[in-house]
Jmol script that loads the backbone (N, CA, C; Angstrom):
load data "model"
ATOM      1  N   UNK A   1     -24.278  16.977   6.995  1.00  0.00           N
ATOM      2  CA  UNK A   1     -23.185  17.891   7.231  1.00  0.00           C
ATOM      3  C   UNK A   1     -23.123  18.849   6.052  1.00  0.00           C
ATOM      4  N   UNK A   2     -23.007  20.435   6.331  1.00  0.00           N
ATOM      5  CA  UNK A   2     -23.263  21.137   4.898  1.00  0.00           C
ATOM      6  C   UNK A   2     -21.957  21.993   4.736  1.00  0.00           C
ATOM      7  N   UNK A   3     -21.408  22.303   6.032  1.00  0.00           N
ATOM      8  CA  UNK A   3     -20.233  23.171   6.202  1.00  0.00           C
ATOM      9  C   UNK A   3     -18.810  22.091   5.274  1.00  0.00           C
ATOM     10  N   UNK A   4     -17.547  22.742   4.750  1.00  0.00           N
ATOM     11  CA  UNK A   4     -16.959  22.060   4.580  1.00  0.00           C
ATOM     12  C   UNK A   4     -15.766  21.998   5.345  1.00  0.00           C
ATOM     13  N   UNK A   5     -15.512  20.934   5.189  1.00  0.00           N
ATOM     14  CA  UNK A   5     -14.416  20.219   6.509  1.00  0.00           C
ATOM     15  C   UNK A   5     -12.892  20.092   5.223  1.00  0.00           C
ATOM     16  N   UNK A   6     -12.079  21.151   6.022  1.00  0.00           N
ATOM     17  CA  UNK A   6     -10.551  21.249   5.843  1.00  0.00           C
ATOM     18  C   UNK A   6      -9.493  19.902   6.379  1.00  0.00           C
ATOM     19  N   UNK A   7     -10.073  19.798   7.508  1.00  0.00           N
ATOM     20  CA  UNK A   7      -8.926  19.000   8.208  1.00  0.00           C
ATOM     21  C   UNK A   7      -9.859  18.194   9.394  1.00  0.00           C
ATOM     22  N   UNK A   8      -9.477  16.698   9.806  1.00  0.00           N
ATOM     23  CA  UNK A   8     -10.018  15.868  10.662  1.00  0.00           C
ATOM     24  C   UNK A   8      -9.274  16.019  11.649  1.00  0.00           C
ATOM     25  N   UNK A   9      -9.464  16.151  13.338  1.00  0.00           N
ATOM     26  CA  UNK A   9      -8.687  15.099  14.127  1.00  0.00           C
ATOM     27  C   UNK A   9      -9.077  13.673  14.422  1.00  0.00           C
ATOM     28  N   UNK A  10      -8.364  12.098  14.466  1.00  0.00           N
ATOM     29  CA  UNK A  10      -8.755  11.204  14.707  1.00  0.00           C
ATOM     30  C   UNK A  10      -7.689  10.805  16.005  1.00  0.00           C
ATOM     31  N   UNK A  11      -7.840   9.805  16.681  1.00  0.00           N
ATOM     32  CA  UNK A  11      -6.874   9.076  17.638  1.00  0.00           C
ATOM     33  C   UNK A  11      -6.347   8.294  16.923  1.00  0.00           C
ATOM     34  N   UNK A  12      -5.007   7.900  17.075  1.00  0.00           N
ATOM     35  CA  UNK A  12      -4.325   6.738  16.289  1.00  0.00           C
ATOM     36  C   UNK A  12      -4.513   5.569  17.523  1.00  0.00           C
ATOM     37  N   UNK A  13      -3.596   4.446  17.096  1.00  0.00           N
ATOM     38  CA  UNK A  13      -3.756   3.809  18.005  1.00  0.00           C
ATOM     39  C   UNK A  13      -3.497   3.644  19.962  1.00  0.00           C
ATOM     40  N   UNK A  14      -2.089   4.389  20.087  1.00  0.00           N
ATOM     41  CA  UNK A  14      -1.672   4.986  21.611  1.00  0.00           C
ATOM     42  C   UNK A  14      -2.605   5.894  22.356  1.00  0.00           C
ATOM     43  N   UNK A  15      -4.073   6.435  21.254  1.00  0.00           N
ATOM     44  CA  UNK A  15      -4.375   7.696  21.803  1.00  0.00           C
ATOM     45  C   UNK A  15      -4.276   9.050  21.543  1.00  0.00           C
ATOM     46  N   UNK A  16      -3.111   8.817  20.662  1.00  0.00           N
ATOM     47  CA  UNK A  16      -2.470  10.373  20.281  1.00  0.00           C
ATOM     48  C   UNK A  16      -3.336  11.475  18.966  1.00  0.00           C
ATOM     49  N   UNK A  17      -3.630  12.301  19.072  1.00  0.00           N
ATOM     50  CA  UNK A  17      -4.208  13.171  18.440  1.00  0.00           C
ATOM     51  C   UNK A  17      -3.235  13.394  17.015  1.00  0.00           C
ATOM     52  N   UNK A  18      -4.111  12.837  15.857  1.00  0.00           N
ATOM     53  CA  UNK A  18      -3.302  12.844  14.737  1.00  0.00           C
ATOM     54  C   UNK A  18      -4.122  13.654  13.334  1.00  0.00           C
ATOM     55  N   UNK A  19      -4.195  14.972  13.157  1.00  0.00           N
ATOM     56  CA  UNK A  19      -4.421  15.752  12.020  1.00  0.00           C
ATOM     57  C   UNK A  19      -4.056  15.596  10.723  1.00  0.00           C
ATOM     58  N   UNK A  20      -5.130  15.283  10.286  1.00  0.00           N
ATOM     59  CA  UNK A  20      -5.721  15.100   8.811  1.00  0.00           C
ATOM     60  C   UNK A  20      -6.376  15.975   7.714  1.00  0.00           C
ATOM     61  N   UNK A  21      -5.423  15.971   6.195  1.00  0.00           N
ATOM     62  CA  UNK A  21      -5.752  17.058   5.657  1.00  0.00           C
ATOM     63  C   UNK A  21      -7.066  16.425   5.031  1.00  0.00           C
ATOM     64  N   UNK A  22      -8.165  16.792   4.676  1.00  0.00           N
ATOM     65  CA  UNK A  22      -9.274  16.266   3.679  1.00  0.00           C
ATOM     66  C   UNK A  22      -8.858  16.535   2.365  1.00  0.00           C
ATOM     67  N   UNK A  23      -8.735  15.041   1.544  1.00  0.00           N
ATOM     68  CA  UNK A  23      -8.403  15.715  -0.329  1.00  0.00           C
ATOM     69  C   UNK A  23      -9.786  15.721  -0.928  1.00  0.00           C
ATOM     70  N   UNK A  24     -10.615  15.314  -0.265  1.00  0.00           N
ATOM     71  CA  UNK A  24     -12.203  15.295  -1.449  1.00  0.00           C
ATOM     72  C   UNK A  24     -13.016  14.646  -0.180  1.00  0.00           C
ATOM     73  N   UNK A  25     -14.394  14.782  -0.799  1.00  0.00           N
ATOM     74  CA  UNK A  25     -15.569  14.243   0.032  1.00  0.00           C
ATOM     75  C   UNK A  25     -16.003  13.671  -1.061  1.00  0.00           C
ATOM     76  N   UNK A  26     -16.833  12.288  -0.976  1.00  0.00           N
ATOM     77  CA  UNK A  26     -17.807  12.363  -1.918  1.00  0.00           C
ATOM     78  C   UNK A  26     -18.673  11.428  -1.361  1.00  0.00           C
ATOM     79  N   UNK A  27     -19.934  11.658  -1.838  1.00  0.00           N
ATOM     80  CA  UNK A  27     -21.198  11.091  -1.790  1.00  0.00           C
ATOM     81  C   UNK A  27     -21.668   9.860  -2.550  1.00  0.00           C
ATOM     82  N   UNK A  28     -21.345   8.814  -2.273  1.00  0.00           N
ATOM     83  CA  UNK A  28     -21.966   7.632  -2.501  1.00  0.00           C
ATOM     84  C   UNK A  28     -23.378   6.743  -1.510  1.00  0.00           C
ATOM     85  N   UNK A  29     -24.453   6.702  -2.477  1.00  0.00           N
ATOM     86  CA  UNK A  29     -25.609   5.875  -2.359  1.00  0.00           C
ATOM     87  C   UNK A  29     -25.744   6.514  -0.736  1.00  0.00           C
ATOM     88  N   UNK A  30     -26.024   8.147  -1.074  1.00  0.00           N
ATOM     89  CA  UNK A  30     -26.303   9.044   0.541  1.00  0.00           C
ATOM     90  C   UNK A  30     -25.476   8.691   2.099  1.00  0.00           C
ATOM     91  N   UNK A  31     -24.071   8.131   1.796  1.00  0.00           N
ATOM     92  CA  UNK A  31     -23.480   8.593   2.380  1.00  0.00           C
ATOM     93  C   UNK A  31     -22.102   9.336   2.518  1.00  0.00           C
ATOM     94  N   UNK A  32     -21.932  10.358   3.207  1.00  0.00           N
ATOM     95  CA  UNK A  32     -20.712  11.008   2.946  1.00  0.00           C
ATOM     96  C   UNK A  32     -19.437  10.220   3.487  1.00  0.00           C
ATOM     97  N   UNK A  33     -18.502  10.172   2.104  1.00  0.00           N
ATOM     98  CA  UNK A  33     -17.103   9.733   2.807  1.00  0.00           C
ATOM     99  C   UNK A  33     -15.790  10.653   2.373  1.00  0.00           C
ATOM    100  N   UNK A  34     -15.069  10.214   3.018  1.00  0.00           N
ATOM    101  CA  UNK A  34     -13.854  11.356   2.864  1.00  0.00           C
ATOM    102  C   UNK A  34     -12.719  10.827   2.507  1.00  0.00           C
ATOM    103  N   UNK A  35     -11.722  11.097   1.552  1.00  0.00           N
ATOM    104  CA  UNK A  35     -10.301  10.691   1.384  1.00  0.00           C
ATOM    105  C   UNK A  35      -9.879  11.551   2.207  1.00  0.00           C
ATOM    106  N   UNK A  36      -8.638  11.347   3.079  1.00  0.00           N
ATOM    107  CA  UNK A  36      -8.096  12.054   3.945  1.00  0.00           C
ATOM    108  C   UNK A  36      -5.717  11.556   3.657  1.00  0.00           C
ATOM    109  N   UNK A  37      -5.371  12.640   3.949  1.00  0.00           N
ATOM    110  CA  UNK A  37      -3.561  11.965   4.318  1.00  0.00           C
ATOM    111  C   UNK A  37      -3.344  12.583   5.986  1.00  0.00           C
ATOM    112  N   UNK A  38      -2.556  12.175   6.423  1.00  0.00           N
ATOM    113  CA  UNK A  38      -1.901  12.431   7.321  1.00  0.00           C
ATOM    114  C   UNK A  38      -1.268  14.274   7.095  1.00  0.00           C
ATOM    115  N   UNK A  39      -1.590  15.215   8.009  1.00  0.00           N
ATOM    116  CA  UNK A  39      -1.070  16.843   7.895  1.00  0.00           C
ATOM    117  C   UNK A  39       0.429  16.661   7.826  1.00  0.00           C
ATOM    118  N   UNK A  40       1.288  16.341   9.018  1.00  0.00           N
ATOM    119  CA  UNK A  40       2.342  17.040   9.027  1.00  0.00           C
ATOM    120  C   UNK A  40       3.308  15.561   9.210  1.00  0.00           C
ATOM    121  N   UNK A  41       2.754  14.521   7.949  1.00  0.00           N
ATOM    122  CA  UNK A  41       3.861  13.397   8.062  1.00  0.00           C
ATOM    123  C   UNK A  41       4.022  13.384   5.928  1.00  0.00           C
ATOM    124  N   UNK A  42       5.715  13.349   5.693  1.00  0.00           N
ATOM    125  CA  UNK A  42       5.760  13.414   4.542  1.00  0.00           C
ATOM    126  C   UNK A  42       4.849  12.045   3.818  1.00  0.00           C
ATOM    127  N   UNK A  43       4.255  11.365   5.007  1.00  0.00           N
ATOM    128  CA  UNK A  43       2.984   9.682   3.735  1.00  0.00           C
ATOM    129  C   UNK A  43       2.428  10.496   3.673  1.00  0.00           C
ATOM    130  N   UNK A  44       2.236  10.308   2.172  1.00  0.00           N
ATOM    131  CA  UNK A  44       0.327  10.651   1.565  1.00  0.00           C
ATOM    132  C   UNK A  44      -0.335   9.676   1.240  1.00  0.00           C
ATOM    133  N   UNK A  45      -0.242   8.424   1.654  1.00  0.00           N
ATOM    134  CA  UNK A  45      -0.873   7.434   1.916  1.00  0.00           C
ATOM    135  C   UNK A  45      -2.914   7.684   2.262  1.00  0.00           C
ATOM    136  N   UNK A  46      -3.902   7.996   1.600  1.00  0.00           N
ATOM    137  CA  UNK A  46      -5.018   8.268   1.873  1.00  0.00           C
ATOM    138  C   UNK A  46      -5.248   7.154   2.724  1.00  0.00           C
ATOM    139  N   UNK A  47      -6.293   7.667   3.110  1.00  0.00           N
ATOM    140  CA  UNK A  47      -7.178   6.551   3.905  1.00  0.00           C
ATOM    141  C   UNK A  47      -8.545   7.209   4.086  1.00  0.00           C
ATOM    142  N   UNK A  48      -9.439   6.214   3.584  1.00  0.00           N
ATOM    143  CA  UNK A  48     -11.414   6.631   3.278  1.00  0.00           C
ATOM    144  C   UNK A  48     -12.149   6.731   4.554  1.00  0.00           C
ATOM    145  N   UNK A  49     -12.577   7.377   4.911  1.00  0.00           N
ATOM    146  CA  UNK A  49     -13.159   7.589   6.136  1.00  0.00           C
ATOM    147  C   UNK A  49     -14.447   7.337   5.644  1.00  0.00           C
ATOM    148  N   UNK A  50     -15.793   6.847   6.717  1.00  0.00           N
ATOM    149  CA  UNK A  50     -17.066   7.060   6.448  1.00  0.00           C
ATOM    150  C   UNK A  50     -17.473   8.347   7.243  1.00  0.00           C
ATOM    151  N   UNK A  51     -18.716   8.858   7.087  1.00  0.00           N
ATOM    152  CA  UNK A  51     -19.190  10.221   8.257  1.00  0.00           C
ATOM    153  C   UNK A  51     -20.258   9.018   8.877  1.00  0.00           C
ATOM    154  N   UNK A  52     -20.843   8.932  10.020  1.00  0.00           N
ATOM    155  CA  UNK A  52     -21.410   7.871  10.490  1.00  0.00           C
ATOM    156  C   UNK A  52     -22.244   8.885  11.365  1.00  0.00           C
ATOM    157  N   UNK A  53     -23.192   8.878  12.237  1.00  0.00           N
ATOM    158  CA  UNK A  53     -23.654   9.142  13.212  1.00  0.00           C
ATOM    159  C   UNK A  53     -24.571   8.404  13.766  1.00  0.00           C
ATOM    160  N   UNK A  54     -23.955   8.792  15.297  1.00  0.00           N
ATOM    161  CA  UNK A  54     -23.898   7.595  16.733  1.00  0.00           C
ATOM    162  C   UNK A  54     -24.563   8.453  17.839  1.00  0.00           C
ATOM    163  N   UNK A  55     -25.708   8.525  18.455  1.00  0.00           N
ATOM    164  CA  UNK A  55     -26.193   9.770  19.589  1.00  0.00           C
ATOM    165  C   UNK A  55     -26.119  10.749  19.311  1.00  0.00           C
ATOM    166  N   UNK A  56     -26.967  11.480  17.809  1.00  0.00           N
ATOM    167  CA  UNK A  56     -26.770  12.733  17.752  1.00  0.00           C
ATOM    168  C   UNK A  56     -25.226  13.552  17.135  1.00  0.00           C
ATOM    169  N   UNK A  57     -24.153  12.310  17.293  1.00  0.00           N
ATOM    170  CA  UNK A  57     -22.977  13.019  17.225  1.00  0.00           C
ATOM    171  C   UNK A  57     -22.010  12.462  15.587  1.00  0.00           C
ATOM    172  N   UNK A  58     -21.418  13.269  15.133  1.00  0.00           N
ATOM    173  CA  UNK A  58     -20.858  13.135  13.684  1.00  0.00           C
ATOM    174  C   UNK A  58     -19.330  12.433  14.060  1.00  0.00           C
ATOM    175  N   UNK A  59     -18.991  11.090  13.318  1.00  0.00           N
ATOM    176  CA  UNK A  59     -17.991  10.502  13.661  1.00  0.00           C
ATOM    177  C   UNK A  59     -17.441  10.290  12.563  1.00  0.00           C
ATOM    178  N   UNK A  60     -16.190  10.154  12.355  1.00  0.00           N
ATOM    179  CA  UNK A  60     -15.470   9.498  11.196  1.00  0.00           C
ATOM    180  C   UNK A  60     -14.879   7.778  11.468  1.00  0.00           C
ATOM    181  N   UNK A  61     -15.129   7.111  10.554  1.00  0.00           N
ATOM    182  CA  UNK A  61     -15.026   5.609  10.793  1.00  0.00           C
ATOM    183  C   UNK A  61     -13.848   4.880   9.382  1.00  0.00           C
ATOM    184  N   UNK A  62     -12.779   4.498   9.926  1.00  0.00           N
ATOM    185  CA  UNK A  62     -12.213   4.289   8.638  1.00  0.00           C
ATOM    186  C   UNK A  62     -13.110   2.929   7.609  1.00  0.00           C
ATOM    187  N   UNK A  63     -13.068   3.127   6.532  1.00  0.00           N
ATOM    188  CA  UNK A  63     -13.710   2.261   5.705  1.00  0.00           C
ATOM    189  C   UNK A  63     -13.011   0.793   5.544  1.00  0.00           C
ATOM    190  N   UNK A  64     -13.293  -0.196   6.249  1.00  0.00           N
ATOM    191  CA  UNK A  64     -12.550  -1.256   6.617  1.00  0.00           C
ATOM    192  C   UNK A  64     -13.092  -2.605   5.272  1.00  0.00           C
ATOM    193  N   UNK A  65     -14.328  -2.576   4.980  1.00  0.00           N
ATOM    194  CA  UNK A  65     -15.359  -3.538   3.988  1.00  0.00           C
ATOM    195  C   UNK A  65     -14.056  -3.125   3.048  1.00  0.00           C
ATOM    196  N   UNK A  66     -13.847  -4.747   1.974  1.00  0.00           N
ATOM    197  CA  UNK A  66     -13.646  -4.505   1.141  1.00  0.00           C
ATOM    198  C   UNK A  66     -14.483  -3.779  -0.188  1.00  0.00           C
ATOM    199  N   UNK A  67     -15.459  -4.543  -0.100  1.00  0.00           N
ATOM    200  CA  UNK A  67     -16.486  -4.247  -1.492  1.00  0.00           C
ATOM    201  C   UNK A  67     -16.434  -2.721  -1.291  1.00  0.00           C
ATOM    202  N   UNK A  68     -16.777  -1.856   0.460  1.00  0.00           N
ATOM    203  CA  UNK A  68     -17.112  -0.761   0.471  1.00  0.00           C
ATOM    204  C   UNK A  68     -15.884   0.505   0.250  1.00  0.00           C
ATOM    205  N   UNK A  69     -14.257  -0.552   0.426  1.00  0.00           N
ATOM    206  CA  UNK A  69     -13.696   0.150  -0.107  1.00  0.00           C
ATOM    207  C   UNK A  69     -13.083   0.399  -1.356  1.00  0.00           C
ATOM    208  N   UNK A  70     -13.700  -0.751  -2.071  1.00  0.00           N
ATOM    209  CA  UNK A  70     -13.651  -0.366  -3.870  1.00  0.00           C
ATOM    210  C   UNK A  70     -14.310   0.385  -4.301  1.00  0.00           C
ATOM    211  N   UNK A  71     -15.578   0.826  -3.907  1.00  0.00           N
ATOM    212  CA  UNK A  71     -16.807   1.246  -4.511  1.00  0.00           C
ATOM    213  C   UNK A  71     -16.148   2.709  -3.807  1.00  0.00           C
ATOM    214  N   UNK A  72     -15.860   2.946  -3.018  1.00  0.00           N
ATOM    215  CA  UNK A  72     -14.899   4.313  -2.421  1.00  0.00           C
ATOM    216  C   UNK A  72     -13.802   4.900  -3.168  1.00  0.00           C
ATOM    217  N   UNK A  73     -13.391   3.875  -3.805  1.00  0.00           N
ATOM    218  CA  UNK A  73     -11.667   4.142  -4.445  1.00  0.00           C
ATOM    219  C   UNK A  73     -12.219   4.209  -6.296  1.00  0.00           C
ATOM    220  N   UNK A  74     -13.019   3.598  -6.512  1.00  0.00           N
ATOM    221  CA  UNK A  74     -13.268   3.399  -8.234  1.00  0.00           C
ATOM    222  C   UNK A  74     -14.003   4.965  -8.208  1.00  0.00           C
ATOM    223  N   UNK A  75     -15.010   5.860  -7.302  1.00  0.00           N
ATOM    224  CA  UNK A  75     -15.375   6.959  -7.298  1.00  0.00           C
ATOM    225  C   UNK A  75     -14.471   8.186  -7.454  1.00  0.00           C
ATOM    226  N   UNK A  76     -13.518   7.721  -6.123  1.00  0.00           N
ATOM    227  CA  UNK A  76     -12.004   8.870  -5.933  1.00  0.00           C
ATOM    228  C   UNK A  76     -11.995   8.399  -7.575  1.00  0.00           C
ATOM    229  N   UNK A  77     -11.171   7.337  -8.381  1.00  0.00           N
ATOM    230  CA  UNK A  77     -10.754   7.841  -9.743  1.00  0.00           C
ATOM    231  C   UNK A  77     -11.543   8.429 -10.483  1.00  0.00           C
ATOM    232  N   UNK A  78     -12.660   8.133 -10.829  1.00  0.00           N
ATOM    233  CA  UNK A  78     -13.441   8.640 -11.550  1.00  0.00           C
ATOM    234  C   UNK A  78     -13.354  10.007 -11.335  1.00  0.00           C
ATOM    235  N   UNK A  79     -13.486  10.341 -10.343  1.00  0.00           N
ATOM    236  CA  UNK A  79     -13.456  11.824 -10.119  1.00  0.00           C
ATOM    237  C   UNK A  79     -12.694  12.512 -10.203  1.00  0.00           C
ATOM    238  N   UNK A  80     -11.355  12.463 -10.187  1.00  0.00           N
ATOM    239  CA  UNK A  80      -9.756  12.520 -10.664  1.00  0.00           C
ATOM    240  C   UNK A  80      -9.924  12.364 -12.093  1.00  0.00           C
ATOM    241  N   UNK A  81     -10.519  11.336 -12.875  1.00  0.00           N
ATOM    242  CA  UNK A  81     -10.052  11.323 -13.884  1.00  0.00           C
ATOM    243  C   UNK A  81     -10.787  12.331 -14.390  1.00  0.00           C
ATOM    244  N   UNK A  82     -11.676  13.191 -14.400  1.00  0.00           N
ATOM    245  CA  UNK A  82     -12.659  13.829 -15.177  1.00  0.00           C
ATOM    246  C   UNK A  82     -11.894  15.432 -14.945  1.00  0.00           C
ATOM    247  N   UNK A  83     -11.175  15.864 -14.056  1.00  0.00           N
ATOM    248  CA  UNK A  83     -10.251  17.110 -13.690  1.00  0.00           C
ATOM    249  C   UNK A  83      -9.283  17.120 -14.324  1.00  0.00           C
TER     250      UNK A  83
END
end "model"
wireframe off; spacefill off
backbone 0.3
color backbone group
């Protein structure tokens, strides 16, 4: 993926179409993942998305692994901390 991505739509659980601002991408061990909050709800609660692809097609997958979501979250600081 080379273009950069502003905002996700994902389904929540009912189905419902729920817009997501992107706060960073980053690249760990070649794959792209994304911190993302909720657009138009006052949580900024992130949540790590993976980029995955399934038939040709680009998906976002929330990062559920623990190990894979430390190694996700110790990057976000690092990268924060250096700005």
């Amino acid at each position: 993926m080379n273009e950069e991505i502003n905002y996700v739509t994902l389904l929540d659980e009912e189905g419902t179409e729920v817009e997501f601002e992107v706060v960073t991408k980053l690249d760990i061990e070649e794959v792209e993942y994304f911190i993302v909050i909720p657009k138009d709800e006052d949580v900024e609660e992130a949540i790590a998305l993976k980029l995955v692809y399934k038939d040709g097609e680009e998906l976002f997958v929330p990062v559920e692994e623990e190990n894979e979501l430390m190694m996700v979250s110790e990057a976000y600081e690092i990268l924060f901390e250096e700005e």
